[in-house]
N, C-alpha and C positions, 0 to 999 in steps of 0.2 A: 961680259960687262953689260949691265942694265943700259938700255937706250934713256936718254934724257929727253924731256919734253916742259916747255915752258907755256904755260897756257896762260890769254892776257884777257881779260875781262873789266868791260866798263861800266857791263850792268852785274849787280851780285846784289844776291841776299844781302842782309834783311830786308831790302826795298822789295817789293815782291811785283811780278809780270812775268810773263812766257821766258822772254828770254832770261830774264832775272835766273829763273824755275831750271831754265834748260842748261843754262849754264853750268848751276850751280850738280846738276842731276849727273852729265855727264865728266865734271871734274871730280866728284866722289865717284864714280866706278871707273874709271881713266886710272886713279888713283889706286884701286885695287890692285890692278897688272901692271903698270909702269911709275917710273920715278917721275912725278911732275912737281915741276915749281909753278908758282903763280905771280903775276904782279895784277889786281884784281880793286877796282872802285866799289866798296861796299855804304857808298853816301850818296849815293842817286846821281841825276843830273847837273843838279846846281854843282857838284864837285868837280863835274870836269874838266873845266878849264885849269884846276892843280892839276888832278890827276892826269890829263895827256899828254902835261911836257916832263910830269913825276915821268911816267910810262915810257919816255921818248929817250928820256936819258939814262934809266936803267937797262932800258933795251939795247941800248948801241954799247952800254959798257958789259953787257952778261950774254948776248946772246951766242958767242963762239965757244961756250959753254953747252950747249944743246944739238941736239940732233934734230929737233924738230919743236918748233914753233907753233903753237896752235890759237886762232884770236873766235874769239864768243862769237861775233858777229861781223860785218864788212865795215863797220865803221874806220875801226883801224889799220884799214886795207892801205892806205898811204904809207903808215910810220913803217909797216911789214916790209912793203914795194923798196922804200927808202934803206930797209937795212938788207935785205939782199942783196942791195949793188954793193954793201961794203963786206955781207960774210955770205957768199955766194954758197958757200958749203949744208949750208943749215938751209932745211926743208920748211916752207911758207906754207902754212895753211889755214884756210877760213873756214868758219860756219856763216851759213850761206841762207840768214830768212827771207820770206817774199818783201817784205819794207828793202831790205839790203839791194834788193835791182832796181822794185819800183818808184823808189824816191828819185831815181833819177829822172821820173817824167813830170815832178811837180814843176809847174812853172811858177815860180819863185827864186828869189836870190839865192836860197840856199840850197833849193833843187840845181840850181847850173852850177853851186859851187861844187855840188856830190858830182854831178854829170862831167865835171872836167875834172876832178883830184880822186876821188874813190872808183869810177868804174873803168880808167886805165888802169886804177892800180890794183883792181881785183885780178884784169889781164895778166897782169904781172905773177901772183902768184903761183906757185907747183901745183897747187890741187883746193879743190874749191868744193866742198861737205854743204851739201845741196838737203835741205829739210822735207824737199816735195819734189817731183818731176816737174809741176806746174813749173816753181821757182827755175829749173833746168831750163824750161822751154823761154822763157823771158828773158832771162840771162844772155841765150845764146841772142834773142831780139836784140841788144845791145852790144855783140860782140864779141860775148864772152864763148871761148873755145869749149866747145861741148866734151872734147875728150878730156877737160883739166873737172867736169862736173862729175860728183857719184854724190847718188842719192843714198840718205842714210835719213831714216825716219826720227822724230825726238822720243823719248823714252819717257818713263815714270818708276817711280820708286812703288814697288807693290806691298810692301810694307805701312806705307800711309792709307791704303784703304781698306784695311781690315778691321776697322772699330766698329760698334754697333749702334744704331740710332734709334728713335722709335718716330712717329708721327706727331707726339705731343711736345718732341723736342723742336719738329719745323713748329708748330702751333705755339710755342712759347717763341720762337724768332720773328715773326710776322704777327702777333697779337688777335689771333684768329680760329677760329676752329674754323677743322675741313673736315669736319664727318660728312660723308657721303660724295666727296669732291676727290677729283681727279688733279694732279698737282704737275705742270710740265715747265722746265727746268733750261736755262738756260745760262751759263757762266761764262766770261770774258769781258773783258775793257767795252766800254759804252764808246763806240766807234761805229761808223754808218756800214762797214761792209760788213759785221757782223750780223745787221738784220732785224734789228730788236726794233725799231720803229716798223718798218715793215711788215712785223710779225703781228706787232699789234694792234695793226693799220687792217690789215687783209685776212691774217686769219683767224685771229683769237678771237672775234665780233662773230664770228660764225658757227663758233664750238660752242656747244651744250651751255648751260650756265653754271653749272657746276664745276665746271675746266676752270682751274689757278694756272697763271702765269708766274713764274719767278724771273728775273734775271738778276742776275747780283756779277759783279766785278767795279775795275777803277774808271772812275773819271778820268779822262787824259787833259781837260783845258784846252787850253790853246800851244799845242807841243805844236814841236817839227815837223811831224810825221803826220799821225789822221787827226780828225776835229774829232771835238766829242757831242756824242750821239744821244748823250743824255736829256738834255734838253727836247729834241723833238720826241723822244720815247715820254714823257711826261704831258706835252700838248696829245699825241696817239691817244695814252686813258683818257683824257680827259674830253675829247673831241670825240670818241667811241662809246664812249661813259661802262668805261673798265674799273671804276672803283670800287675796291673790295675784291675785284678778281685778277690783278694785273698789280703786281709787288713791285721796284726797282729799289734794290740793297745796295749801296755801297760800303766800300770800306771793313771788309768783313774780314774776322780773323781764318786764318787758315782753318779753322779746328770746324766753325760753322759753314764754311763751302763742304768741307768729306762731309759733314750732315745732312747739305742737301743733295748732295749727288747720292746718297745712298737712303733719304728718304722720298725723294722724287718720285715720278710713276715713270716717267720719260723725259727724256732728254733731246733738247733739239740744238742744230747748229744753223741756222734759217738766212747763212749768208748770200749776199746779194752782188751783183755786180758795182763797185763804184770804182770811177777812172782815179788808177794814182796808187790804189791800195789792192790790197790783195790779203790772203792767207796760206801763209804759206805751206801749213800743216794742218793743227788744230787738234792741239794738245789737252783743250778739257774737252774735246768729244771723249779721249782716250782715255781721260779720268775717271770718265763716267762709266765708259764702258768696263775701265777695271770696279770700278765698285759697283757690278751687278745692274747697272741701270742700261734698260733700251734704250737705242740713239735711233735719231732720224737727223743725218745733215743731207744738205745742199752739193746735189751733185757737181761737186764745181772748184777750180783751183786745187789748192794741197789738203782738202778733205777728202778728196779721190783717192789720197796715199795714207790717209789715217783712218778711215773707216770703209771696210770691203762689205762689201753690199750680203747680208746673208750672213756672215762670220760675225762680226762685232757690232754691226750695226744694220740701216738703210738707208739707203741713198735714194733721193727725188729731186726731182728737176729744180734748180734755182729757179723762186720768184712766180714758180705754176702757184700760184694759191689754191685752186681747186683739189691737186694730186697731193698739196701738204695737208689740207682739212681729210682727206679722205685717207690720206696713211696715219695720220693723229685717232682717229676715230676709229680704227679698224683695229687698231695695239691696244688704245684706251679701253676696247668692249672688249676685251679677254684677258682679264687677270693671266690664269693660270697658262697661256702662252706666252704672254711677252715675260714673266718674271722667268719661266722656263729659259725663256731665250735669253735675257739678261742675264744669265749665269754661264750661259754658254758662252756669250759673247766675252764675261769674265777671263772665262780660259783662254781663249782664242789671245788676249790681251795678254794676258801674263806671257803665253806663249812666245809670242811676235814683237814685244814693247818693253819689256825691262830693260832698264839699264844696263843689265849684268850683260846681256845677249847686246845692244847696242853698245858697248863700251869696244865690244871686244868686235866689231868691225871697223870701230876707228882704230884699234890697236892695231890693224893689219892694214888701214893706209900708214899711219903714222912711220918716219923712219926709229 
């Protein structure tokens, strides 16, 4: 008899973000090898105040139905906690990002409310699907039993990065020609430990004149979780005077990010240290790297478990600006090595990162 598994999600498609992404990535190949149901928020945030006591009462009436219980991320880790004491039998399990431990250090109202109701109750759980070792090692700072932790890296669908692009397709998205220009690439949420002020504070002022900046992803506003970063990345051009060489795109449809990851020359992830937040993987370095484009992140956090130095990417010191101007510029001066190595790093990705291969180690925690 097939094992059953209920998997709960509060971020999902079509809203789109990491977790949104990862969610959605590993309940289609979960799906492949096991019988899963879903109770799943696909209306964003403003939904959730239906959606968690929707979630709360379908869960207490379905869950002895299941062998195993799977929730997106720790926010849910309370409703989990709470129904364990009543079906003791059925197996708890979280997916575990770096926001999921470190919010418990914000000081604010809603940080002490996570620090007293979600990080007993992550304790409480059987097993805790850790995205990074980083995220492992924080976790345990707070208390959490390092034997209930296993690291399991996020995935990608290698199927979305085999289209074709050309250079006049970025050139018609940014309204510009780059004949004879060098184009480096950055995607994710305009949030400050990503780096994008930083980067175009210290080191893009330094590189050739010919070097394009891209970074494209969402605005966050004023969420729970980080501030958004957008704002100072826009005073950075303008206080450096990056205009015409320094892009910020938001709101882009999926189809134009695989464009620029696979028209790019390189790819950076130039995260920084800020207290409160973290990374806990860093899932478009891994995009990137499946679509043939050289990475260079920030040795640091859960980019350590998503890019190995040599195989898929390079790793430099968070925040050295001299050691990042001098590995940009060393990839940048040789075509025909780093496109070499971008295709390796390709394989190395498909190899280590699909879904298919990730599905099928949570199938083997999963009861």
């Amino acid at each position: 008899m097939a094992k059953k598994t209920l998997f709960i999600s509060r971020a999902f498609p079509p809203i789109t973000g990491g977790i949104e992404n990862q969610n959605a990535g590993i309940l289609n190949a979960l799906g492949e090898i096991r019988d899963v149901n879903t109770i799943i928020n696909t209306r964003g945030k403003k939904f959730l105040p239906i959606f968690l006591p929707f979630a709360t009462i379908k869960l207490l009436f379905t869950a002895r139905r299941y062998d195993s219980i799977l929730l997106g991320d720790g926010v849910l880790s309370p409703l989990a906690a709470i129904c364990k004491k009543i079906f003791p039998k059925v197996q708890y399990i979280s997916i575990i990002h770096g926001l999921d431990i470190t919010y418990a250090h914000k000081q604010s109202l809603m940080g002490k409310i996570y620090r007293a109701f979600n990080i007993p109750a992550l304790k409480k759980l059987d097993k805790l699907i850790m995205v990074g070792n980083y995220t492992i090692d924080e976790a345990v700072k707070v208390g959490v039993d390092r034997e209930k932790c296993i690291f399991i890296p996020n995935g990608y669908d290698q199927d979305e990065f085999n289209d074709e692009f050309s250079k006049s397709d970025l050139e018609k998205l940014i309204g510009q020609s780059l004949k004879n220009k060098k184009v480096i690439l950055r995607i994710g949420r305009f949030v400050p430990h990503k780096g994008v002020p930083w980067f175009l504070s210290n080191v893009l002022p330094t590189l050739d004149q010919d070097t394009v900046f891209i970074a494209a992803g969402g605005t966050v506003g004023n969420t729970l979780g980080d501030s958004d970063a957008h704002h100072q990345a826009t005073k950075a051009i303008s206080k450096n005077n990056l205009d015409g060489r320094a892009f910020l795109l938001t709101n882009l449809p999926w189809h134009d990010i695989k464009m620029l990851y696979k028209t790019a020359d390189l790819y950076i992830s130039p995260n920084i240290h800020v207290r409160g937040s973290t990374e806990g993987f860093g899932i478009n370095a891994i995009e990137a790297a499946a679509s043939g484009c050289t990475v260079i992140a920030s040795d640091f956090q859960g980019l350590k478990d998503a890019i190995i130095d040599g195989r898929n990417g390079f790793l430099v010191p968070h925040e050295d600006k001299q050691t990042w101007k001098q590995k940009i510029q060393e990839l940048l001066a040789d075509d025909f090595n780093r496109k070499a190595f971008g295709q390796k790093a390709r394989k190395y990705t498909i190899q280590n990162y699909s879904w298919e291969k990730i599905a099928k180690k949570y199938d083997n925690i999963l009861h």
